[in-house]
C-alpha positions as CSV (number, residue, x, y, z in Angstrom):
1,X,2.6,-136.0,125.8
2,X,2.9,-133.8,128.8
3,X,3.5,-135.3,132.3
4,X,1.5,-134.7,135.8
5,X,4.5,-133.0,136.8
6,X,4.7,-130.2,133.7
7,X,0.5,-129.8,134.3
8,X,1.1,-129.0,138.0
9,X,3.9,-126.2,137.4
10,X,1.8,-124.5,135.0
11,X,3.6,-125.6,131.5
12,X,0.4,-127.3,129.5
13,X,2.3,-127.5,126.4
14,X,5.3,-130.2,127.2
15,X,8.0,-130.3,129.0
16,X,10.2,-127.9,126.0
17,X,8.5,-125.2,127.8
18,X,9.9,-123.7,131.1
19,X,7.7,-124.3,134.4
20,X,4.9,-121.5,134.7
21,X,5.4,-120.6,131.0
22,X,0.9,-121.0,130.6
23,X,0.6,-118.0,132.4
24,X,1.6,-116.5,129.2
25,X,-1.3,-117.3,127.8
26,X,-3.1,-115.2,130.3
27,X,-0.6,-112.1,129.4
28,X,-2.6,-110.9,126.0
29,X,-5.4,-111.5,128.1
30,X,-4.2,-109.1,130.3
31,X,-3.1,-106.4,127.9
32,X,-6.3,-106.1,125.9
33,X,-8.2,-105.8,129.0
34,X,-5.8,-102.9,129.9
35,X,-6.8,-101.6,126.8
36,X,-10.4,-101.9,126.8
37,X,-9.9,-100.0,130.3
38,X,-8.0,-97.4,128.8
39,X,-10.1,-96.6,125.9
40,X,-13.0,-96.5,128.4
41,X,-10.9,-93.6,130.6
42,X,-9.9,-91.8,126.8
43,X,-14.0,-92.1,126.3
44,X,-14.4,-90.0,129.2
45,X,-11.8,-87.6,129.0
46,X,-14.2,-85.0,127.5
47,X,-16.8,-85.2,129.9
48,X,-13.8,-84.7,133.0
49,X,-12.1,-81.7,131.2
50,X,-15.5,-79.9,130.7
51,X,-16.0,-80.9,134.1
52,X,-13.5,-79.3,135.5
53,X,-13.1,-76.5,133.2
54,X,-16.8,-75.5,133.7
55,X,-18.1,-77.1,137.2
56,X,-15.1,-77.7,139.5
57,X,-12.8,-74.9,138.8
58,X,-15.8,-71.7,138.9
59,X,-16.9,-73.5,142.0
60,X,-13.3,-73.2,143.6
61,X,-12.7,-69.7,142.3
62,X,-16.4,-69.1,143.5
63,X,-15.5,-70.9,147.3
64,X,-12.2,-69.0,147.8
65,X,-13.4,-65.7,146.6
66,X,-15.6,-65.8,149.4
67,X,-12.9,-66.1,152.5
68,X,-11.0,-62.5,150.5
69,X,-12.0,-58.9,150.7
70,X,-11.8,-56.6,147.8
71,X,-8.1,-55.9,148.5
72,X,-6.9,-59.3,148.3
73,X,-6.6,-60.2,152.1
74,X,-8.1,-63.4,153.8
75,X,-11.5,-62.3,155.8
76,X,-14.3,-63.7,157.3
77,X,-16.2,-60.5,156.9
78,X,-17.8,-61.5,153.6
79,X,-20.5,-64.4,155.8
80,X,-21.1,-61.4,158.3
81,X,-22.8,-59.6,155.6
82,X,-24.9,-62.3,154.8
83,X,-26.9,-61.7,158.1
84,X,-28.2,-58.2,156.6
85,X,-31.9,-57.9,156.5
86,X,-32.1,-57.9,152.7
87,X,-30.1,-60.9,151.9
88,X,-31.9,-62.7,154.7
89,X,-35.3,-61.6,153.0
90,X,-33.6,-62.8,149.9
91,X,-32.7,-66.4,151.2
92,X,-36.2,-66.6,152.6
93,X,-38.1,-65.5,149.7
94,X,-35.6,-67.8,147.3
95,X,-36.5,-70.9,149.8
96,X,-39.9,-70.1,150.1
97,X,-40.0,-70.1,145.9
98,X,-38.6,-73.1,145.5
99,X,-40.4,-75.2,148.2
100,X,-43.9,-73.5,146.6
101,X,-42.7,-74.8,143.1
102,X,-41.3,-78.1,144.2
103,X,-44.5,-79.2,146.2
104,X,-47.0,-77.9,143.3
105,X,-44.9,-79.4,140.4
106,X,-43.9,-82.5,142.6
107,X,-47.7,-83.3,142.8
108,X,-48.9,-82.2,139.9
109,X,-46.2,-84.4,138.1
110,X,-46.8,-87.4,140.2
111,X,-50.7,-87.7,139.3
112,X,-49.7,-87.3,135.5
113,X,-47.3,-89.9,135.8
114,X,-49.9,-92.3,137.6
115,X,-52.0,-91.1,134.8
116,X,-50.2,-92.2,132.3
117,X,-48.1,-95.1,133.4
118,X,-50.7,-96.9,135.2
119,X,-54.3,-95.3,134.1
120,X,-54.9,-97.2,130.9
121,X,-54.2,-94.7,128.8
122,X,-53.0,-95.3,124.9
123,X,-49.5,-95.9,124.3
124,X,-49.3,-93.2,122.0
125,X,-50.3,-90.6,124.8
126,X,-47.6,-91.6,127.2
127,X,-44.7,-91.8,124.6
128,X,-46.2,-88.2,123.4
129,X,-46.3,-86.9,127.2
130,X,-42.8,-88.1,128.2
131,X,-41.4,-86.4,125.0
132,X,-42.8,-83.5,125.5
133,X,-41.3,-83.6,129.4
134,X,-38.1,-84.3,127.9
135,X,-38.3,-80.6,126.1
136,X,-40.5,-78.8,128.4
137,X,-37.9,-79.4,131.4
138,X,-34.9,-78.0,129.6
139,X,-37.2,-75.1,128.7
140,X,-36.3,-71.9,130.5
141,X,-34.4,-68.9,130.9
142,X,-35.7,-65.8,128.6
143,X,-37.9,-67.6,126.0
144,X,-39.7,-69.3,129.0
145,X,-40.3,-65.5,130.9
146,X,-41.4,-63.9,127.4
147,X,-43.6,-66.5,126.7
148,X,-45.3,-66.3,130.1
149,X,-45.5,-62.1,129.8
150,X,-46.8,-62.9,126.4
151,X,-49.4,-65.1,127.9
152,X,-50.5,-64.0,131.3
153,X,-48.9,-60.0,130.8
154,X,-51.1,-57.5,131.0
155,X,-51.4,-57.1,127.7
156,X,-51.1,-61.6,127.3
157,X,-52.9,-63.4,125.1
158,X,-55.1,-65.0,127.9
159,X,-55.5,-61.8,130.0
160,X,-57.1,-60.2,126.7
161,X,-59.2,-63.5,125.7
162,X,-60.7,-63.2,129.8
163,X,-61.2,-59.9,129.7
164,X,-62.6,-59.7,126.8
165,X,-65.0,-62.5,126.3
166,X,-65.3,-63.2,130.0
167,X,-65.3,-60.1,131.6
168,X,-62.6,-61.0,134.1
169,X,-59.5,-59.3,134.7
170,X,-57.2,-61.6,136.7
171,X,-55.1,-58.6,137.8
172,X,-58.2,-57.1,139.1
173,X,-58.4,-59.5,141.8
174,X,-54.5,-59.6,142.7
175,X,-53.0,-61.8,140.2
176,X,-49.4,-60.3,139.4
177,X,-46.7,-62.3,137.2
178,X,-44.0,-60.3,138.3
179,X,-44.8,-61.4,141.9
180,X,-44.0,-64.5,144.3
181,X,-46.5,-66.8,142.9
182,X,-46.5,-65.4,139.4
183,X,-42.6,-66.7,139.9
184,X,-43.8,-70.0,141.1
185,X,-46.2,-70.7,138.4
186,X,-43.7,-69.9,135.8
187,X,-41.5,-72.6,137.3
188,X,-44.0,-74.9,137.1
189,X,-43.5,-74.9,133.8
190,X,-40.4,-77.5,134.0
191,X,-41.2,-78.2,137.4
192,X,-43.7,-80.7,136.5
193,X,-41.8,-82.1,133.2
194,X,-39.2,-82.9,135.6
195,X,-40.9,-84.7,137.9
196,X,-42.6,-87.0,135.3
197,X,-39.2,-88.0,134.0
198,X,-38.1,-88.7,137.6
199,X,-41.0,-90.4,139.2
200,X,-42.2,-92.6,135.9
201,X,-39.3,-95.2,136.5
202,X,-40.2,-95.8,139.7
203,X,-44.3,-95.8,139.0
204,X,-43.0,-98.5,136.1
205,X,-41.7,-100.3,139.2
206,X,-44.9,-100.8,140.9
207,X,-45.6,-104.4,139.7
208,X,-49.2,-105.5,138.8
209,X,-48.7,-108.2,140.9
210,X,-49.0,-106.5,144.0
211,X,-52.0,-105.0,143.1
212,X,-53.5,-108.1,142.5
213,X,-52.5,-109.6,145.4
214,X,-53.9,-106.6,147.1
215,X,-57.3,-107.3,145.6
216,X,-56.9,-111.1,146.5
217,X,-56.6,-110.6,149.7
218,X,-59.8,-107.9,149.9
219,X,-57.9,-105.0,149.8
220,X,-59.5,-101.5,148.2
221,X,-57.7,-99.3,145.8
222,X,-57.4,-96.6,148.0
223,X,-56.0,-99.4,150.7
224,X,-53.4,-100.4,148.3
225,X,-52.5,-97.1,147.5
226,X,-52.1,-96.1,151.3
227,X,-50.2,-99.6,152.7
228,X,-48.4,-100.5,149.1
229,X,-48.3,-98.4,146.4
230,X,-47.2,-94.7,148.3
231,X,-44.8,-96.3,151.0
232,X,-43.2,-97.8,147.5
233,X,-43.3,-94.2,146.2
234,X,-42.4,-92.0,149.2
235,X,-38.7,-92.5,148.9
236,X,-38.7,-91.3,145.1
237,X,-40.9,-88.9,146.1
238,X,-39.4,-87.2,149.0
239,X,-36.4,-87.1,146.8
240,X,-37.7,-85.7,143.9
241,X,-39.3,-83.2,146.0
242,X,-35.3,-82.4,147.2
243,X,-34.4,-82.3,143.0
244,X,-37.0,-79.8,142.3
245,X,-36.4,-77.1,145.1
246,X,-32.4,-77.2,144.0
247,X,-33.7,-77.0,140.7
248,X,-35.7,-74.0,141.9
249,X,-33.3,-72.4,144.0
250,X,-30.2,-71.9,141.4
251,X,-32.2,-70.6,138.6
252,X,-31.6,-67.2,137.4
253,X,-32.7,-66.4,133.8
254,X,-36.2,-67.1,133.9
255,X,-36.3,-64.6,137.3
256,X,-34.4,-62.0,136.2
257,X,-36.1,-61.9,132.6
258,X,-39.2,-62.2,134.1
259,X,-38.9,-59.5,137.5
260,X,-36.1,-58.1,136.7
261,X,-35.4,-56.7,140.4
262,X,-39.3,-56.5,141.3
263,X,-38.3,-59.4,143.7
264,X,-35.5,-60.1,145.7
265,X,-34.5,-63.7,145.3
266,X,-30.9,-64.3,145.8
267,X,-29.5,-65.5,142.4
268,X,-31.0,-62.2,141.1
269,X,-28.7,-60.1,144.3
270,X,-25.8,-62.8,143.4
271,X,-26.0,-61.4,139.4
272,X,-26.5,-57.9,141.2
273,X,-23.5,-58.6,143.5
274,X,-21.2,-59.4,140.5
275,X,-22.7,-57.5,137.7
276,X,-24.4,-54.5,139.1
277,X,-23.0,-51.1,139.0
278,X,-24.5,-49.8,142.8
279,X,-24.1,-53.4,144.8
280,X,-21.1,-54.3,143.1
281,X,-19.0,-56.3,145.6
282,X,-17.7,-59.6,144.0
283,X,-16.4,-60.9,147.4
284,X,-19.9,-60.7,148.4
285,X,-21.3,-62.5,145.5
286,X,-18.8,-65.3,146.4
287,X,-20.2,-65.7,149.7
288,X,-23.7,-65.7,148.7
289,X,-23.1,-68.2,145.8
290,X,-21.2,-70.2,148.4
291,X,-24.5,-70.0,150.5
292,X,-26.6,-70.9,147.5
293,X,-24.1,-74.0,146.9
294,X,-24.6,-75.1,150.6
295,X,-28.0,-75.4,150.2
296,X,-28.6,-76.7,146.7
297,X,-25.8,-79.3,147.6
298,X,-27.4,-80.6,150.4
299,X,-30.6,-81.0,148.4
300,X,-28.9,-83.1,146.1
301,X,-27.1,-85.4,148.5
302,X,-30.7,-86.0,150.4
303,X,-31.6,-86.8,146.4
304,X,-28.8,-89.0,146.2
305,X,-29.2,-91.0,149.2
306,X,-33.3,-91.4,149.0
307,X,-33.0,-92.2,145.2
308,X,-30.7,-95.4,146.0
309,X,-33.2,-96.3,148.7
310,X,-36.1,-96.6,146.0
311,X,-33.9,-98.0,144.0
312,X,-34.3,-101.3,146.0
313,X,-38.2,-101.5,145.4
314,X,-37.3,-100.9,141.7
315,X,-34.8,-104.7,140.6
């Protein structure tokens, strides 16, 4: 039977053990934690080396490309060029884009997602809605541009089926697809997908309770809405509104498949930058990528930060 005196110095199983010998038990302990956090790092070894091979790395080729000129020497010339009427147009009309699709597909979104998360509506409609936001937000690049040209074209479906039946030509009266707003409505497309996906967690989060309480206490709907329910909502909002303009701003395919160079955005210069045979200058590219990066990075990090403040209103 093991003394006082073998308990107190850490040996539990008799004195034929040497003081402090139980903390072996703790060793295996030890070990298969260490593997359990191993396997964990292996587990993400993929996602880091695609990381880096495909996100980190351009991005530093794309950043010091930038500071060089064409014959290898270190410059600041590259960011002088960037005050040139035509890139500032560019950067303007990009911004201008992306805050046009952001705020239309940010509000559009948010009244399906009150729609269906807190409207009453069948189950099966909101499981069928947030699938199809799941696939409609991915959606873009060429087949998204062909299949707006091959519905709102000139020669598009619906064009035809107006004028036709209607008698209305909508590019009678200005409408243009290869134009700013014909842009903008083509983003909508997984604009508004996009913000469902985002905003539904956080319209989830709006507990019934409150409401009731609201009502308790004499409140109207559109009281509750205005002290309650949007103060709850403005965070996720403000930064879903900061998601969708970066979202905006870096895309490429479904603008140049769409305008080709009818309108000068600035990933379409960037591709012309890098690509082009008359405004090749890769240097150039770099800098306005680097601009581009600036911009889309700080809409994320305002993202970031207001999505962890809604976060509390959400445990």
């Amino acid at each position: 039977m093991s003394s006082s005196g073998d308990i107190l110095n850490g040996n539990r199983f008799g004195p034929g053990l040497p003081p402090g010998s139980g903390l072996a038990v703790s060793g295996p302990r030890r070990d298969w934690l260490g593997a359990i956090a191993s396997a964990g790092t292996l587990g993400i070894a993929p996602f880091l080396i695609f990381a880096l091979l495909f996100l980190l790395l351009p991005t530093l080729g794309l950043v010091s490309g930038a500071f060089f000129d064409t014959h290898g020497h270190f410059t600041f010339a590259n960011f002088g060029q960037l005050t040139q009427p035509t890139i500032v147009s560019a950067y303007l009309i990009s911004i201008e884009v992306s805050a046009a699709s952001a705020l239309l597909g940010a509000a559009a979104g948010l009244i399906i997602a009150l729609a269906i998360g807190r409207g009453g509506l069948p189950s099966w409609i909101r499981s069928t809605a947030l699938t199809f936001s799941g696939v409609a937000s991915n959606f873009a690049g060429i087949p998204l541009a062909f299949a707006f040209i091959a519905t709102l074209g000139r020669l598009g479906l619906v064009t035809v089926l107006l004028r036709t039946y209607f008698d209305f030509n909508i590019y009678r009266y200005g409408f243009n697809l290869l134009s700013f707003w014909g842009l903008t409505i083509t983003y909508l497309y997984f604009q508004i997908p996009l913000m469902v996906l985002i905003v539904m967690p956080a319209v989830d989060g709006l507990k019934r309770e409150w409401s009731e309480a609201a009502e308790t206490l004499g409140a109207s709907t559109m009281q509750f809405w205005r002290y309650i329910g949007l103060p709850v909502l403005w965070p996720t909002i403000l930064g879903t509104l900061a998601l969708l303009f970066a979202n905006a701003f870096g895309a490429i395919a479904t603008a140049y498949a769409l305008t080709g160079s009818s309108l000068n955005i600035v990933p379409i210069l960037l591709y012309a930058q890098i690509r082009g045979d008359v405004l090749h200058n890769e240097n150039l590219g770099a800098a306005l990528a680097l601009g581009m990066i600036v911009i889309t990075g700080g809409a994320n990090i305002l993202y970031i930060v207001l999505r962890m403040r809604a976060e509390r209103w959400l445990r």
